[in-house]
N, C-alpha and C positions, 0 to 999 in steps of 0.2 A: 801399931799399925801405921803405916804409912798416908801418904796424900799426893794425888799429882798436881799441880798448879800450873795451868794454860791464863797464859794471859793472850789479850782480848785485844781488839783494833782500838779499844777508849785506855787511856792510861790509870791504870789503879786497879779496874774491872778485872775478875780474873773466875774463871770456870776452876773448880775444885773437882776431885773425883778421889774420894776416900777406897783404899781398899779394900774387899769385903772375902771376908773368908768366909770358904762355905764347907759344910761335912753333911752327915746324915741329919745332924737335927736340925740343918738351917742357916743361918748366914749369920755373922756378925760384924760389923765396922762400927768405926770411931766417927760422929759426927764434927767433932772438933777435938783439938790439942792445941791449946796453945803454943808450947814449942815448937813443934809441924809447922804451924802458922806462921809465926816470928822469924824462922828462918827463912820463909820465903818472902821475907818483908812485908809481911799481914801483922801489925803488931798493937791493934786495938784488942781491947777488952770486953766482954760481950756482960752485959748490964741486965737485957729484959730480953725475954721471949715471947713472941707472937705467934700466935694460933690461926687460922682461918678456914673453915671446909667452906665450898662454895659448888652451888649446881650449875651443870654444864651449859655453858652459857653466859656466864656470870663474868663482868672484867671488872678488874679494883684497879686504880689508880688514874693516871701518874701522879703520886703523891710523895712529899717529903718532908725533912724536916731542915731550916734555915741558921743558919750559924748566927749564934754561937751554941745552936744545941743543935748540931748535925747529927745525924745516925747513919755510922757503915753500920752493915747490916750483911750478914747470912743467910740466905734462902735456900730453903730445899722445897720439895714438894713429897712428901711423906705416905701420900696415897692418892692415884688417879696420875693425871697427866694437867701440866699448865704450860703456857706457851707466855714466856716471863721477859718482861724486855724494859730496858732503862736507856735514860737519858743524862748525860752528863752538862748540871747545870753549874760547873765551875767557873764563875763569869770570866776567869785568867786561863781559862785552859785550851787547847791549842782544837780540842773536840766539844769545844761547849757547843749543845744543842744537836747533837751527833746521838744515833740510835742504837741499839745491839739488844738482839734478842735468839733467845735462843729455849728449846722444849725440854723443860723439868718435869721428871717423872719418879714414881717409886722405882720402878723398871732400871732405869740409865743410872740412877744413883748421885748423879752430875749436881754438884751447889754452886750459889753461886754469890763471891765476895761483891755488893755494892759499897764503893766507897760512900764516905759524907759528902753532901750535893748531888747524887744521880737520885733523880726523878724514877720511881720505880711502880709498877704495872703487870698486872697479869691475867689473864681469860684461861677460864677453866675449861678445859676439853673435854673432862668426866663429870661425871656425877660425883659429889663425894670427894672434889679435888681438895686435898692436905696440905696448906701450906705452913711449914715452921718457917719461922726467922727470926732470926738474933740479933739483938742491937747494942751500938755501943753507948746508945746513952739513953737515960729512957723518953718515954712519951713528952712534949712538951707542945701542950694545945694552944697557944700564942705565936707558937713557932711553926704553925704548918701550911704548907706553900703545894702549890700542884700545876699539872700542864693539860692540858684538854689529853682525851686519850686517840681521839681522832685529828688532831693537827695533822695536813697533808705534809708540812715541814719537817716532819720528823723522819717521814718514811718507812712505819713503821707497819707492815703488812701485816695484820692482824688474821687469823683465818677460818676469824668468823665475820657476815657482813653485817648483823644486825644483833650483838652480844647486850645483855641486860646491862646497864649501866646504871647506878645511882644519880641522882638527882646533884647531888655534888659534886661526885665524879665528872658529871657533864658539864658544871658553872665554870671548872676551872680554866682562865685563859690561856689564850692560844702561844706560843712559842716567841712570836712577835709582840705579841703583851705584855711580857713577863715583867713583871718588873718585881725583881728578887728581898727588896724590902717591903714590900709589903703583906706580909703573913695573914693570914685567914684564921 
């Protein structure tokens, strides 16, 4: 099966949309192929997969992991609807601190590749909201870094005004803060 690959206003970022055949008993696609990927110059290796259901309402992040143990990462949303949006915290890059977000659903089928360094975030719009995603390298709890998910600097319209937020989720500094060595 194939893949279409949209790339994005941030560079690396890129909207995926696997093809999905459908007949009498149902639908089927390929959530990844490496060589689908590779050709489109997507050519990490996917290591651990992440789980999350979360109730409507509910935002994670902006959270990530700091080099030398960055995680690109694959996201889908598997069941419900999420409104998924990152930050590109490459401190040489021409979009560092630059936003894009865009509505992950089972419905649209749409994933979405974040490179290593985007700050990545999502508010659940359903009940029951599914999120997979795949990483390319696994968990490393010394190495993780985050951005407040309300910084007005980011721009990031969120569309809910008052979303559950964790206690951590909310210590994380603000954009102007940032100071990228220092891991939490």
């Amino acid at each position: 099966m194939r893949f279409i690959f949209k790339k994005t206003s941030l560079a690396g970022l890129v909207i995926v949309k696997p093809e999905v055949r459908a007949d009498a008993r149902g639908t089927a696609s390929e959530g990844y192929k490496y060589s689908e990927f590779a050709k489109a110059g997507i050519k990490d290796y996917f290591v651990q997969e992440n789980r999350s259901v979360s109730r409507k309402g509910v935002l994670r992040g902006f959270s990530y992991q700091i080099p030398p143990y960055g995680q690109a990462k694959l996201v889908r949303c598997a069941s419900g609807r999420i409104y998924d949006a990152v930050v590109d915290m490459r401190p040489r890059s021409k979009t560092y601190g630059k936003a894009f977000s865009i509505e992950l659903s089972r419905e649209n089928g749409l994933m979405l590749y974040i490179p290593e360094c985007f700050a990545h975030a999502f508010c659940a719009l359903t009940d029951g909201a599914e999120v997979v995603y795949t990483c390319s390298r696994e968990y490393a709890p010394g190495h993780h870094a985050g951005l407040r998910w309300d910084d007005p600097a980011l721009g990031v319209k969120w569309p809910l005004k008052k979303p559950k937020v964790s206690k951590k989720d909310s210590a994380w500094p603000l954009l102007k803060e940032h100071v990228e060595a220092s891991p939490r």
